[in-house]
N, C-alpha and C positions, 0 to 999 in steps of 0.2 A: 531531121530526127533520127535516133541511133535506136531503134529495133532490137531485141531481144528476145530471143524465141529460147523456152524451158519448154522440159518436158511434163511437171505438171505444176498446178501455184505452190504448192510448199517449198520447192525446188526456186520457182520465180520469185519469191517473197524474201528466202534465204540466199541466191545470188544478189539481188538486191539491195538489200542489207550492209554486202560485202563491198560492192562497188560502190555505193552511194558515200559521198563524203558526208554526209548526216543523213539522218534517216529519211529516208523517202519516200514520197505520199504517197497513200495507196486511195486508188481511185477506180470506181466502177464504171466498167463502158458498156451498155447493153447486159449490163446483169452479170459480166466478167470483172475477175480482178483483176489490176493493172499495179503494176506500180512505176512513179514517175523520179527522177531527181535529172540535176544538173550536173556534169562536169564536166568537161571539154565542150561539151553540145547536149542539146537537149536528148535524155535518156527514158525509153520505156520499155519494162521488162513485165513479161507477159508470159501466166501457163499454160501449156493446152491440158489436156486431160488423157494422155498417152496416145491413141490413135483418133484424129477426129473426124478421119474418114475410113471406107472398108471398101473391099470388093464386093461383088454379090451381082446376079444376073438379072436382066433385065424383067419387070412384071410380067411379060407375058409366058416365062418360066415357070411360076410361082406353083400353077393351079397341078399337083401331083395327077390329077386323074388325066388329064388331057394333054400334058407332055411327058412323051418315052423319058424315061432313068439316062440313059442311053442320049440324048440329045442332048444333053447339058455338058457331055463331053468338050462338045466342038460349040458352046454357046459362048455368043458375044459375053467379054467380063466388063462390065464398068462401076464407077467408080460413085460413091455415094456419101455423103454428108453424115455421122454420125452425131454431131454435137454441133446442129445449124448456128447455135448463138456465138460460140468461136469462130468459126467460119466467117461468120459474118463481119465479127467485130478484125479480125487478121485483114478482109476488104478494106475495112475504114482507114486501117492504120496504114496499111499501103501505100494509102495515095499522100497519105503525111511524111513517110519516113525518104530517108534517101539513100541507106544502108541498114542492113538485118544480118543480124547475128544467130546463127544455131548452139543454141549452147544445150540440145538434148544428150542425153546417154550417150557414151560412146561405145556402142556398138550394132549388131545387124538392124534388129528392132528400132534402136534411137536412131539411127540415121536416116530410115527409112519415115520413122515421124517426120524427123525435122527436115527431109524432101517436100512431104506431103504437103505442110505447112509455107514451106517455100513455092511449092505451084500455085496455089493460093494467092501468096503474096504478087508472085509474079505475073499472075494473070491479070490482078489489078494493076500492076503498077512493074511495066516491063525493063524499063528502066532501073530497076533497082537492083544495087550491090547490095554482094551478100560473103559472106564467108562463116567459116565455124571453129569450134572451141571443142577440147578435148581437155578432159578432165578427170579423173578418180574418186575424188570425195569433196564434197562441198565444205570447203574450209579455205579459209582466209587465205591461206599461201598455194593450194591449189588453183581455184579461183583468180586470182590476182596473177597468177603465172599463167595460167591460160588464156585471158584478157590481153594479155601482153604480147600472148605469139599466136595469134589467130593461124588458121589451117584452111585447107581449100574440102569443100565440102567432096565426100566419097562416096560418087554418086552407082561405083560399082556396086559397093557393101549395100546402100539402100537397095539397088536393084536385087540384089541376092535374097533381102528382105521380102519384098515385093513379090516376088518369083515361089516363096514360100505360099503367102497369103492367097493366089492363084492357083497353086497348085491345092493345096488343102481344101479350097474353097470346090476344087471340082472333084475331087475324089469324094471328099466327105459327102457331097451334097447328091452325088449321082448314082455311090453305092449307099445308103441311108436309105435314101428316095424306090430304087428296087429292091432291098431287103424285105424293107416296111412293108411296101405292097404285097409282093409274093407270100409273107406271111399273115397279111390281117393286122399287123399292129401298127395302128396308124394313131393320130394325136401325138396326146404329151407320154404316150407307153411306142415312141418308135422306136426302131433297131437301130443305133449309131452306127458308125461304120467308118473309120477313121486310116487314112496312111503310116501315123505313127499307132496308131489308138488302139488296132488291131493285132498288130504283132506283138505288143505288148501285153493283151488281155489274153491272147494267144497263151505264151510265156506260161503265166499264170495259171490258165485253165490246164496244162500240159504238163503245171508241176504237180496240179491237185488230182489226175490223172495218175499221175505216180504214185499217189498215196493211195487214191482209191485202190489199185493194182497191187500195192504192198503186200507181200505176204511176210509176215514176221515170223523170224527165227529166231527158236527158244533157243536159251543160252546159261549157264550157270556160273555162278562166282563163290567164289570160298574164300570166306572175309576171318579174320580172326581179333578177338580184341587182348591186346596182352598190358602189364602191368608191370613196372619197375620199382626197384626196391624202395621207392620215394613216391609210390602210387600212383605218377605219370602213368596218363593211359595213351595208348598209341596204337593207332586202328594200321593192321597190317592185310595186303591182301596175298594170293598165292599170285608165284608168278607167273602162270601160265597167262592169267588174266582169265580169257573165256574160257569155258568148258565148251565143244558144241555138242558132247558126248556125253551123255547122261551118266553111263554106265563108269567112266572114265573118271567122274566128278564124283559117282558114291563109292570108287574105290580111295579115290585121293581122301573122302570125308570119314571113310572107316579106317585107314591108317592115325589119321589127327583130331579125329572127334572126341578119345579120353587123354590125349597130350595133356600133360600140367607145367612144360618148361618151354621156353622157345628160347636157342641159345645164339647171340649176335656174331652171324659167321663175318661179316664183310661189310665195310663203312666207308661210305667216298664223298668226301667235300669237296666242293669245286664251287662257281663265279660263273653268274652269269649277269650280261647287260643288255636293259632294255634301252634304244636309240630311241632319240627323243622324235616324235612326228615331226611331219613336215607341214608347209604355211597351206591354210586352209584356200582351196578353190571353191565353185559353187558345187561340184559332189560333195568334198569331205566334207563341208560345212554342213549341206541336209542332211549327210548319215551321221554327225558328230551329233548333231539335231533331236534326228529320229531317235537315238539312244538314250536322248536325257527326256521323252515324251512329246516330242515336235512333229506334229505330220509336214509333208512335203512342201506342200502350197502353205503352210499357217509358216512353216519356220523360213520361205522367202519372204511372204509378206510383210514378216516383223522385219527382217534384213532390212527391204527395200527402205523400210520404214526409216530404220537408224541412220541407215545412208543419205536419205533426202533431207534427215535432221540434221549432218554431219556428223554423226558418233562416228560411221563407218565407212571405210571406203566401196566401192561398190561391189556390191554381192555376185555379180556375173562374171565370172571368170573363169579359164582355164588354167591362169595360170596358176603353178607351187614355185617359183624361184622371186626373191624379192629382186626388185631391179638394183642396179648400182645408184639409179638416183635418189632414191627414197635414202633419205637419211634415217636409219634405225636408231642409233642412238637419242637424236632427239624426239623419236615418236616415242622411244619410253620412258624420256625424261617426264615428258608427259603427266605423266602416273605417279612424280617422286613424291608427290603429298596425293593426303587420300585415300581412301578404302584399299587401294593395292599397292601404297605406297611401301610395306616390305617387300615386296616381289620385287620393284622396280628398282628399290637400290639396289638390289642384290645383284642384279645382274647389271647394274650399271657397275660395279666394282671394276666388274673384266676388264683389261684392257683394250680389247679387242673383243669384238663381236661379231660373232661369227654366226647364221644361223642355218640352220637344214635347208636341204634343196630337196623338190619332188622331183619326177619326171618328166612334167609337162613345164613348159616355158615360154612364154608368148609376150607381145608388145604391146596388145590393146590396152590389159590394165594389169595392176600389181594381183598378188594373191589377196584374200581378204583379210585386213588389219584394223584395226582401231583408228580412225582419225582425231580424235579428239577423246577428253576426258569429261565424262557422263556422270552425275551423280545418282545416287539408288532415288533421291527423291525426283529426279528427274525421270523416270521411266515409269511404266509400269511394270507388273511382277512378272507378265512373260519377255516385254521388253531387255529388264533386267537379267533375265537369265538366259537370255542370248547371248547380250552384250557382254556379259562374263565372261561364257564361253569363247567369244570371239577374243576376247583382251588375255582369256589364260593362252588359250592355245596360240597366240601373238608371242606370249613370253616363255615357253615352252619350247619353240622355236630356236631358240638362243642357249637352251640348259645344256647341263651337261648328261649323259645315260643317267638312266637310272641302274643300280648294283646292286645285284641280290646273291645271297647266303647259298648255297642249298646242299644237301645234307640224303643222299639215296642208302639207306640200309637193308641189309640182308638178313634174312633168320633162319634159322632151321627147326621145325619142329616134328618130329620123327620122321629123318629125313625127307621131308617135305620143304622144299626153299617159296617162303614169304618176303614181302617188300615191304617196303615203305618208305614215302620222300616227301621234304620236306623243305620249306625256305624260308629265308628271311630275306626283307627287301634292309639292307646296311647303306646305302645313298640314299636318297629320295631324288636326286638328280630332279629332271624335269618333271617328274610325278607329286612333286613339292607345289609347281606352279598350276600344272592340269592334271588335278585329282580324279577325274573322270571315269568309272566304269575300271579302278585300278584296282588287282586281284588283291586277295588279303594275306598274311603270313599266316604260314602253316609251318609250327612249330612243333620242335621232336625233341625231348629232353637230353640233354647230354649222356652219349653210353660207348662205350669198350669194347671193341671186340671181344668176343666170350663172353659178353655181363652175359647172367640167365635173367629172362625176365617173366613171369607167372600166367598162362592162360588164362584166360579170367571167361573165355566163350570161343567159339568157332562156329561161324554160320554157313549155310550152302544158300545161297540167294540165286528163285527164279527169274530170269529177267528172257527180255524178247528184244528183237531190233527194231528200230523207230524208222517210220517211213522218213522221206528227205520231208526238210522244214522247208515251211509256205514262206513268201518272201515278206520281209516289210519294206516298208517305203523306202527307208536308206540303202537296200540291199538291190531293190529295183532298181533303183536309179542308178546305181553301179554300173547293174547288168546291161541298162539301157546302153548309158554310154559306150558300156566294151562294144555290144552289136553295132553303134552307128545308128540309133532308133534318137530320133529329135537331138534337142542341143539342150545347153546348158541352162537355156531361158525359156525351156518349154517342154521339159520333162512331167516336174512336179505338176504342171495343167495337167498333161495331159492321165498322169494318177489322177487327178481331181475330177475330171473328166468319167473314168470309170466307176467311179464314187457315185456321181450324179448321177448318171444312165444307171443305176442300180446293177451294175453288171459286178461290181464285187461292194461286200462289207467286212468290217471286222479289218483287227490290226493284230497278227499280219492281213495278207489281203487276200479272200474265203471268194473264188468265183457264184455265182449264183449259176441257176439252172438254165435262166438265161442265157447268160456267160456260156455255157456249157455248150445249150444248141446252136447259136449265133458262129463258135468258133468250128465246133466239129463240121457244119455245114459248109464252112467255107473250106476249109483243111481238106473234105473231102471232094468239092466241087471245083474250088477256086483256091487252091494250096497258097500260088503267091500271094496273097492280101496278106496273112500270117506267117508270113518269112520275113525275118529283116535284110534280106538283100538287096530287093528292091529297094526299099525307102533309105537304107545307108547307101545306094548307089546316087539316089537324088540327093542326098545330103552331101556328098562329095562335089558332085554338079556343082548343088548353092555354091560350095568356098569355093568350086572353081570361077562361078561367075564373081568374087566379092575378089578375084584376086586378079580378072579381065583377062582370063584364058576361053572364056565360051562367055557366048551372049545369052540372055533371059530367055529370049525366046526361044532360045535350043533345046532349052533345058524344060518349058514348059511342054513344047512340040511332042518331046521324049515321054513326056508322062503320060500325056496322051496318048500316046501310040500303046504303050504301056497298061491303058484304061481300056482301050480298045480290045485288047487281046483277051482281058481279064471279062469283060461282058458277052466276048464270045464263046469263052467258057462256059459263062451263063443261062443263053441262047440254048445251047446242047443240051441241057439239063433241068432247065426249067421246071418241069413238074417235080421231079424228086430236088428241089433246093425245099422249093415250096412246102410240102408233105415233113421232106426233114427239119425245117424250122418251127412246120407246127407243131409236130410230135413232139420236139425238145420243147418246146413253150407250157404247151401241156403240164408238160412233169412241173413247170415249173409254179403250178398253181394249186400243187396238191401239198396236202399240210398234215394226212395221214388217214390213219381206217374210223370207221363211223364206230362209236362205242353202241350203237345199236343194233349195226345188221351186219357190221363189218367191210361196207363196201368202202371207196376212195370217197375221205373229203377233199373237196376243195374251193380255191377262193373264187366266188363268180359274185355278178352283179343283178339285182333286181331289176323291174321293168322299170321301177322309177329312176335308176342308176346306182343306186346305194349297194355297198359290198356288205356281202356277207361270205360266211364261213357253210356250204351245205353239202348235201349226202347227192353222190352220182346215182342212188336210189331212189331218189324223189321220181314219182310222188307216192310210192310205196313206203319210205321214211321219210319225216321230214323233221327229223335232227339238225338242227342248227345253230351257230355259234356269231353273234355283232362282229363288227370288225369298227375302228374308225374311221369316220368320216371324208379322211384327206389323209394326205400324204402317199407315198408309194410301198408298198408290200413288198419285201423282202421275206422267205421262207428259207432260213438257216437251216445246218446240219446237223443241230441241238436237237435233242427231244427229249419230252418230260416224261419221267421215271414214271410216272401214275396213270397219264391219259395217255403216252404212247404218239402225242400230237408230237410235229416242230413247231421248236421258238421263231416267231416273229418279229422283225424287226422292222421300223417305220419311219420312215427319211420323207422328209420335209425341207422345203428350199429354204435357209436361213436360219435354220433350229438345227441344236445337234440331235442326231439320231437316237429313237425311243425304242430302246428293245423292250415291245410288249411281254416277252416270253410266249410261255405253252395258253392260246388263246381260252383254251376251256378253264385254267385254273383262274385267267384272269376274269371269265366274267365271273366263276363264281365267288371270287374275292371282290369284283365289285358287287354285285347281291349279297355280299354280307357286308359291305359298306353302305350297302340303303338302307339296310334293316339295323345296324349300330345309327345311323343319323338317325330315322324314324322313331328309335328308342330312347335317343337324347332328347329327341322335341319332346316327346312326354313323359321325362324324369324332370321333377324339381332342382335345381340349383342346390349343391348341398350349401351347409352355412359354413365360412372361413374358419369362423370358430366353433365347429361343429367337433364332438368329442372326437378323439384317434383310438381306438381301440385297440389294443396289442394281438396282434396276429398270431396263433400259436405256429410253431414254426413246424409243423406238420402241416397244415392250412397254409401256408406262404404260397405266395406266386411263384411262379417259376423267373429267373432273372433275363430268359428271352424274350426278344423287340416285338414278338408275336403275340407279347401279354399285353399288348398295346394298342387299343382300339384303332380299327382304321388301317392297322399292319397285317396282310395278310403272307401267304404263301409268296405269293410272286414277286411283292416288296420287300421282303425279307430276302428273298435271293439279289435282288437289286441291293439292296443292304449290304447284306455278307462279302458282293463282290468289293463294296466301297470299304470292307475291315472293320461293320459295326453286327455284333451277333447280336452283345446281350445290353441289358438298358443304359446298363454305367459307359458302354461306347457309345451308345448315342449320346448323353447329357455331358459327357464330358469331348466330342467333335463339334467339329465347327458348320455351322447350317449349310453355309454359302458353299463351302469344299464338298459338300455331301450333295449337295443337288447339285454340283460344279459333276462327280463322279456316275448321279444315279438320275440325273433328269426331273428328278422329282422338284416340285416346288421348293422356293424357302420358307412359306407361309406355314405350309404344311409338315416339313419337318420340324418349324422352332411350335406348331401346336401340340406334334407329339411330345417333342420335349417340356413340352408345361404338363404335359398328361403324363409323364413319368416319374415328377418331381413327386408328386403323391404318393406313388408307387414304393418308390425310392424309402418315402420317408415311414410306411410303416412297417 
């Protein structure tokens, strides 16, 4: 029997399909799927479920109180079952088959599966041949070609794999495990503590540092709006640009303040082109992502997605250069009928195709491309609008610049020289095929040297400088990769990672207080944990072990010695790590002053466990504010204009994130939602055909969502953020998108909307 190891069933079910000369039976073994067919010899091809075993230290580890932080350094690693009923069923098949096939991922990760799966195999059944399959997109002619030229499994690249899973396994587990302690917070509220995890929240915390520190400098601008003999308005500014001199900008605004001509001294046309991108890798695909509303980990997942269905080729890449083997042309003949069927003859005219190159260029797999043609009814809507993205920027590749107009004039208006510029995009070049995030034309009416054209205003506008912007995910992941901080297949986690430890919220990404004492602690105690030179030093290591220049164990040894160093730091400083992480925690559970005595609220728990919102007064005040029941407390950098609290925000595993808002406004919007229900119970039913009385329109309601029972303050901002004010935005939005944007149910959005229809109608 001929063996076939996938990396998961959608992947096994779809190689299957390919290989089988008719369809082939799918048959459960122990609660797995299998699927079987004939062709040379009897064939079964089987998924696992990505990794079906882990690392992890022995039980007698486990108990935090009774072994040192500090032990688990130099602790035995072994090796444990994740997903026993694979395992088991991989046994059975062993001792049937008499060759096995790896046909996982091809790369660090997938090798290292498809080893794993293989010791397994072999341990049942020692005797058995084995070889593996390298592949890019699960489609008929990839597949089929890979089948054809099997490969010798790379058992370095697994090891490099491997070596990662060890290393992470005892950094995370050893600094976590001492944080947590030293500050009290133990359970499901620990201190993470991560080799990539940290230098990267580092990062973060380090830029909102910069902002807090910003001092802004005032600045002035003197804008003038002028007017041509054909009423064309054309906004000109001075050309100094900034003023930083007050005094300098009210002499420039008292010379041109009663100007009534501004005469066109100087006119320059010229051409410019924008180059078409280059072939999407796994960065620019998440940052091309993150711009259209994809976070990091949702816009792989959907990849991974398209890829195991064969839309796409596979999403893990470094590389931008298309190989010589991939035939371009016929992946966009692809396309020549179909929703992007003008795109694709267009650029099948060329004779030659020619497409951009990045700077990165590797062997394992091509850039990311289209393997097959998808139809809209085949996806779903964020499915679909990846898959776009990935099949434009496929075809954008191959265009030609884009060519734009542009047009820089000069004015003078009592000897004072004004600008203004202006463009037109005259190609659409590649911007034809990937219309993405593409500037607009800014047009300038046609004029003459000398025309005079009519003041019509002159403004002097105050303006300040803006601290440096917070990063988003696409812009992290960048930065990640310049530092050497993780890889390509383990970035986006590890953002997700920060997300869930509640150490940052908010898009861009907003450290919490957390966030704040967790990293200054280490920064100050233990600098290297938040440096990326270490962890892109071990990252160098891995490719050197995946390329058989150093052994695993060298490169584990090094970490630890590494780990070692970093706890002796620790040792030294002990009581002030401790004292500095509580202090920072502290802040991190105040949510502002008691509107009664003025002292610090903040968030603590009763005896019975339940959280509430109370006064560091008590029991001299005892001012208090509910919280919910579950989820984890996030305390933003928002505050409400009325009560002076911070907005709240409330992360929940598997639910998207609830921003409660300012806690006070919300209870007392819900105390006005008991007493509206309480009031319904004991009002009659009006009758359908009950008279409509014509409303004098002095008496009208006001046409805001807050005339609408049930809509308070703090749903109305949840509202306004989704772009609905007043009641015609809400009855004329769509339910699903507005709880899709504001959390709120759809039950109870489409009830308001039946409650407004009344409203509406007198």
């Amino acid at each position: 029997m001929h063996l076939i190891i996938a990396e998961k069933n959608i992947a096994a079910k779809r190689i299957a399909s390919i290989l089988a000369p008719k369809k082939p039976k799918q048959s459960r073994v122990n609660g797995v799927d299998t699927y079987q067919f004939k062709n040379k010899e009897e064939t079964v091809v089987i998924g696992l479920s990505g990794h079906i075993v882990t690392v992890d230290f022995p039980p007698q580890y486990k108990n935090w109180q009774k072994v040192e932080s500090r032990e688990l350094i130099d602790a035995e690693i072994v090796t444990v079952a994740t997903h026993s009923k694979i395992v088991s069923v991989l046994k059975k098949m062993a001792k049937k088959a008499t060759n096995v096939t790896i046909a996982t991922d091809y790369d660090r990760e997938g090798e290292l599966i498809g080893v794993e799966a293989l010791n397994i195999l072999k341990k049942a059944n020692p005797d058995l041949k084995f070889d593996r399959v390298r592949y890019s997109a699960i489609t008929p002619k990839e597949i089929n070609d890979a089948f054809s030229n099997p490969v010798s499994i790379d058992f370095n690249l697994a090891a490099a794999g491997h070596s990662r899973q060890v290393i992470d396994l005892v950094w995370g587990a050893s600094l976590t495990r001492y944080l947590s302690l030293v500050s009290g917070r133990l359970g499901n509220m620990f201190l993470s503590v991560g080799r990539v995890q940290s230098p990267t929240l580092a990062i973060i915390v380090d830029r909102e540092k910069e902002r807090d520190e910003f001092v802004p400098k005032p600045y002035w601008e003197i804008d003038a709006l002028l007017e041509d003999k054909n009423k064309n308005e054309v906004l000109a500014s001075h050309s100094k640009g900034r003023f930083w001199d007050k005094d300098e900008a009210d002499t420039v605004m008292e010379k041109v303040n009663k100007a009534r001509k501004a005469v066109v001294s100087q006119i320059r046309k010229s051409s410019k082109t924008d180059k078409p991108p280059t072939p999407f890798n796994t960065t620019e695909l998440i940052s091309a992502a993150s711009s259209i509303g994809f976070t990091a980990s949702n816009a792989m997942r959907i990849a991974e997605s398209l890829y195991t269905n064969g839309y796409i080729s596979y999403p893990r890449t470094d590389n931008t250069v298309y190989p010589a083997s991939l035939d371009l042309r016929a992946q966009i003949e692809i396309f020549s009928s179909g929703i992007f069927k003008e795109y694709a003859n267009e650029l099948l005219k060329k004779k030659e195709l020619i497409p951009t190159r990045g700077k990165k260029e590797s062997t394992d797999h091509p850039p990311i491309y289209p393997a097959s043609y998808a139809k809209k009814s085949e996806l779903n809507e964020q499915e679909w609008k990846l898959y776009e993205l990935v099949v434009r920027r496929f075809f954008a590749t191959f265009a030609e610049p884009a060519r734009w107009e542009t047009m820089r004039i000069k004015f003078e208006i009592n000897e004072e020289e004004f600008k203004s510029s202006g463009a037109r995009l005259v190609n659409a070049g590649w911007r034809w095929y990937y219309p993405y995030n593409a500037p607009e034309d800014r047009l300038l009416p046609q004029m003459e040297e000398k025309d005079i054209l009519s003041v019509e205003k002159i403004d002097m506008v105050d303006k300040e400088t803006k601290p440096p912007g917070r990063y988003g995910q696409g812009r992290l992941i960048r930065l990640m990769e310049e530092l050497g901080l993780g890889t390509k297949a383990t970035r986006h986690e590890t953002i997700s990672k920060l997300y869930s430890r509640t150490y940052v919220h908010g898009s861009p990404l907003i450290p919490t207080k957390t966030a704040y004492a967790v990293i200054e602690t280490l920064e100050k105690y233990a600098p290297t944990i938040t440096k990326p030179d270490m962890t892109s030093k071990l990252e160098q290591d891995m490719d050197k072990i995946a390329e058989g220049e150093i052994t695993e164990n060298d490169v584990i040894d090094e970490s630890r010695e590494m780990l070692q160093s970093i706890f002796s730091e620790f040792e030294k400083c002990q009581d002030k790590i401790a004292e500095s992480l509580r202090a920072g925690l502290r802040e991190d559970k105040i949510v502002g002053s008691c509107p009664e005595c003025n002292s610090k609220l903040s968030i603590r728990r009763s005896r019975r466990g339940s959280r509430f919102i109370g006064c560091s007064n008590y029991p001299d005040c005892t001012f208090s504010l509910p919280l919910p029941k579950s989820g984890q407390i996030i305390v933003t950098d928002k505050s409400c204009d009325e009560h002076g609290l911070y907005h709240l925000r409330i992360i929940s595993k598997g639910r998207r994130p609830w921003n409660l808002g300012c806690p006070q406004c919300n209870f007392l919007e819900w105390q006005k939602s008991q007493n509206n229900e309480n009031q319904e119970k004991n009002e009659k039913v009006t009758s359908k055909n009950a008279h409509k009385k014509t409303v004098p329109a002095s008496k009208k309601k006001s046409d805001k969502v807050t005339e609408i029972s049930g809509i308070g303050k703090v749903t109305a901002e949840k509202l306004d953020e989704a772009g609905i004010v007043k009641i015609g935005d809400l009855l004329n939005a769509d339910a699903t998108e507005i709880s899709r944007k504001t959390n709120i149910s759809v039950k109870k959005i489409k009830n308001w909307q039946k409650i407004a229809v009344p409203d509406r109608q007198n």
